[in-house]
C-alpha positions, 0 to 999 in steps of 0.5 A: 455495455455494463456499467463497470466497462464504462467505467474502465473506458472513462478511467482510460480517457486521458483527459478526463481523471477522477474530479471530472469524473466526479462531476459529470457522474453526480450530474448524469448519474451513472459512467454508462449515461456519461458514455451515451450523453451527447456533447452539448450535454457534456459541456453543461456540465461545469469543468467540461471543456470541448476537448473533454466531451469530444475526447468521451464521444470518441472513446472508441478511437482511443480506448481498446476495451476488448483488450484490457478485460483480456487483461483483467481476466488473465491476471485474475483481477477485479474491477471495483467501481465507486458504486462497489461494496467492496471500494474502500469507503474511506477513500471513496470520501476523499476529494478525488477517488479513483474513478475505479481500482484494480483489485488482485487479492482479497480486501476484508471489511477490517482492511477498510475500518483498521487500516494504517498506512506506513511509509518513508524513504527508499533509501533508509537509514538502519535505524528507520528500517529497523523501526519499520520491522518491529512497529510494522509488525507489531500494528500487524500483529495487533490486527491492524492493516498495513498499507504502504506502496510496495517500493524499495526501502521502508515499503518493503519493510512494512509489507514484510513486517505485517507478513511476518506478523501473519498480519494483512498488508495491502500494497498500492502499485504506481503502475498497472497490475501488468507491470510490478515495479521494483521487480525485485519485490514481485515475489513479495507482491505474490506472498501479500496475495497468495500466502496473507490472503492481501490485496494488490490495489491500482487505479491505473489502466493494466499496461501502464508502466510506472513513471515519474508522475504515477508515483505521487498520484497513487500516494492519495489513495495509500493515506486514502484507504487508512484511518492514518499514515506514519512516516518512518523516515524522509527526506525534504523532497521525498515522496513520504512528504507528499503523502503526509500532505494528502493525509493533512488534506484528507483528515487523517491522523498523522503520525512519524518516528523520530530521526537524527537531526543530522541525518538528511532523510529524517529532515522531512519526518522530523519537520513534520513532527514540529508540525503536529504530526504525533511522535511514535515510540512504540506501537501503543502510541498508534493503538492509544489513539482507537478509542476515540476512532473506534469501538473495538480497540486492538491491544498488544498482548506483551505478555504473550510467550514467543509463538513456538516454531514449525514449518519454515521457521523451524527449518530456517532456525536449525539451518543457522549454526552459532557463528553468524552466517549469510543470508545465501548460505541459509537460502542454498542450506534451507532449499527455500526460495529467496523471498520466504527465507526474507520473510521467515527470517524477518519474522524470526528475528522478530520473536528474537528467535534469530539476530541480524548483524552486519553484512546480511547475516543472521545468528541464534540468539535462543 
């Protein structure tokens, strides 16, 4: 057995997770001499229990491994261990690391030194959706990296926003890489990987399912995996919150827009700015902040011209006339999928080539 198997085995435990994890490793030294230890050792270790070290005595009984590398190859993923060069290195430092991510894309040494995560609710406001597209893509398009958690709502937005800026975006999945969670956003999920070249990260085993418990747990690893987190919008007991708060614990800077103070799903976000988090505006309000954390600091060029338009974007803005016109009129005219036309049109509207209005639809405005 290899020592990236053992770790799969022990990531499967139910009983174990990544703080006895932490422990028995630093003690024995290696997942796989965690597999091999007797269990009198096991309980030497502090916070090890009799349940823990006979439930990894047993691991046989519970875990089929064959299975779960069957499903790691037919996916086409990889498995990174905490050992890993590639393992982000800001979250390998966080109190409780996964024990190991899943990993389908690529992750880039940039991804790991000038990552910002994005969240907020999913049911937002226009007005944070908005905020979403033009700050997302303007992070993306400064060089940073977009995390955020593949969800409805602002987390779509902000994957869209870094696409759209041919920028990197890295989604967190609160399910295996066996089951995506919306549906609706598989298609997005398969642009982050295939078209930018980003990657889909989990620290759950392949056939887990998303639920109510594995949401919460992966916001650690998005706040995790950036240098900061930026709450667009949230509620008082939205998830984005419990990011905010992962963040505080793990050190990073925290940023959020500012909401109405009348609207429900800004009383969180607006909370948190009483509470210190830095009020954002624009996206040189993120930027200003690199010279303190880094060497080489990302600018926006302003004074760049609107890039000038081909391919899909220039088929998209001939198929637009000057009435506004749905967005499924533009899919059956253009013959594009559902998805690149989203993004296309994201991406158009950004370079105020195109205008959203009203009723999901889109008009010229060049």
């Amino acid at each position: 057995m290899t020592e990236i198997e053992a770790s799969i085995v022990l990531n499967m435990l139910a009983h174990l997770g990544p703080i006895r994890f932490k422990k028995l490793k630093e003690y024995f030294g290696s997942a796989l001499s965690i597999l091999q230890a007797r269990e009198d050792a096991l309980q030497a270790v502090e916070g090890i229990g009799k349940e823990v070290a006979a439930s990894i005595r047993s691991w046989e009984q519970q875990v089929d491994l064959r299975a779960e590398l069957t499903h790691v190859e037919n996916v086409g993923a990889r498995v990174l261990t905490l050992d890993d060069p590639g393992y982000p290195p800001l979250l390998r430092d966080i109190h409780d690391p996964p024990i190991l991510l899943y990993c389908l894309g690529t992750l880039e040494k940039r991804d790991q030194e000038q990552g910002i995560a994005i969240v907020g609710t999913r049911e937002a406001s226009h007005y944070a959706l908005e905020a979403t597209k033009k700050i997302g893509y303007q992070l993306a398009y400064a060089g940073l990296t977009i995390y955020s958690g593949l969800a409805r709502g602002i987390d779509t937005i902000a994957h869209q926003a870094a696409l759209a800026a041919h920028g990197r975006t890295v989604a967190i999945l609160g399910s295996g890489l066996v089951h995506f969670y919306p549906p609706e956003n598989i298609p997005l999920a398969q642009k982050i990987v295939s078209s930018a070249g980003g990657a889909l990260l989990s620290e759950f085993p392949m056939n887990t399912r998303p639920s109510k418990h594995t949401f919460p747990k992966r916001n650690r690893i998005i706040s995790g995996c950036a240098f900061g987190l930026l709450v667009m919008e949230a509620g008082r007991r939205s998830g984005a919150l419990i990011s905010a708060h992962e963040a505080l614990e793990q050190g990073r800077s925290l940023y959020s827009i500012p909401g109405r103070i009348d609207h429900p799903r800004a009383l969180g976000s607006n909370r948190l700015l009483q509470q210190g988090a830095k009020l954002v505006m624009e996206a040189e309000d993120i930027l200003n902040d690199f010279p303190m954390l880094f060497s080489q600091v990302p600018r926006l060029e302003k004074s760049k011209a609107p890039p000038a338009l081909h391919g899909e974007e220039l088929l998209l803005y001939q198929t637009l006339g000057d009435d506004p016109m749905p967005i499924d009129e533009i899919i059956a005219k253009s013959c594009l999928p559902a998805a690149t036309v989203s993004s296309r049109l994201l991406a158009l509207e950004l370079s105020h080539h195109v205008q959203s209005v009203p009723g999901g639809r889109y008009i010229k405005v060049l």
